[in-house]
C-alpha positions in Angstrom: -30.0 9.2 -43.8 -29.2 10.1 -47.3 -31.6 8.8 -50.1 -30.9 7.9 -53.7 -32.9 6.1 -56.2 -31.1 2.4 -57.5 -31.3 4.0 -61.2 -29.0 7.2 -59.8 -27.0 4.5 -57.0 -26.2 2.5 -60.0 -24.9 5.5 -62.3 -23.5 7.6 -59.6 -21.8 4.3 -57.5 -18.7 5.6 -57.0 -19.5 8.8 -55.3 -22.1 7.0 -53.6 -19.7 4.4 -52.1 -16.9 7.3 -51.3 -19.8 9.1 -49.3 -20.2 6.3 -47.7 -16.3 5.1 -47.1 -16.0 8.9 -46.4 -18.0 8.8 -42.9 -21.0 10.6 -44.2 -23.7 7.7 -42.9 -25.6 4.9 -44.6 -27.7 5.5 -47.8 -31.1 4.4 -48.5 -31.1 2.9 -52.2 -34.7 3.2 -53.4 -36.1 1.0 -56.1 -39.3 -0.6 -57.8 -38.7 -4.2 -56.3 -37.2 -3.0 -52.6 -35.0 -0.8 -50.6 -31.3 -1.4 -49.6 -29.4 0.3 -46.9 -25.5 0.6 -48.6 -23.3 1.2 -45.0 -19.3 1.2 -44.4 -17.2 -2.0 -43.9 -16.4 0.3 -40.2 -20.4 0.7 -40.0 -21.1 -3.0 -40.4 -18.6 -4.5 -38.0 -19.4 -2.2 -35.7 -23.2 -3.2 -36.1 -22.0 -7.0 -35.9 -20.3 -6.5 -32.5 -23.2 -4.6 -30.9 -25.8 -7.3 -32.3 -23.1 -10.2 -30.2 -22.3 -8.1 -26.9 -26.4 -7.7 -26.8 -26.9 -11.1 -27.7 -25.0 -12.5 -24.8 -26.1 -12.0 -21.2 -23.6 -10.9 -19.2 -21.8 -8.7 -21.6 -25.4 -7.0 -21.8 -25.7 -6.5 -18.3 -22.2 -5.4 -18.1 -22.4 -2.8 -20.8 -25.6 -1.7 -19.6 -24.2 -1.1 -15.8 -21.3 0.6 -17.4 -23.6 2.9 -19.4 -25.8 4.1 -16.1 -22.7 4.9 -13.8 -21.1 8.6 -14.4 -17.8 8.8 -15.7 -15.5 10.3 -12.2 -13.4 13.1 -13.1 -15.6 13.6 -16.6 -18.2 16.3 -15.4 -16.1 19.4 -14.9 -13.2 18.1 -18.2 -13.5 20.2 -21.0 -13.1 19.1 -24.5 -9.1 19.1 -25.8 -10.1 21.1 -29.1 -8.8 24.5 -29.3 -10.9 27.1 -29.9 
């Protein structure tokens, strides 16, 4: 995780925030009074759902089962880039 001090986070915001946006990861703001973590609006929601599907029990166990099986027909695929 990238870390920035609030005085440079507050001059530098809006390359900051595009890093962020961009895909790069969360950034740790660090300042006097506390830290901050700045993430993406696709970071967050995607924290939000995992905090729900752990939070209720069957989707847990479910996700968890699905997680443990192997993928049939995955082993042997190769990736579709193009080398």
């Amino acid at each position: 995780m990238q870390k920035v001090s609030n005085n440079d986070a507050q001059n530098e915001f809006l390359f900051v925030m595009d890093q962020v946006c961009s895909g790069l990861g969360p950034v740790l703001i660090t300042g006097m009074r506390g830290n901050a973590v700045l993430v993406s609006e696709d970071e967050w929601h995607a924290m939000q759902n995992l905090i729900r599907q752990r939070s209720v029990p069957d989707i847990r166990e479910s996700a968890a089962d699905d997680m443990a099986e192997p993928r049939a027909g995955r082993a042997g695929e190769k990736s579709g880039l193009v080398t």
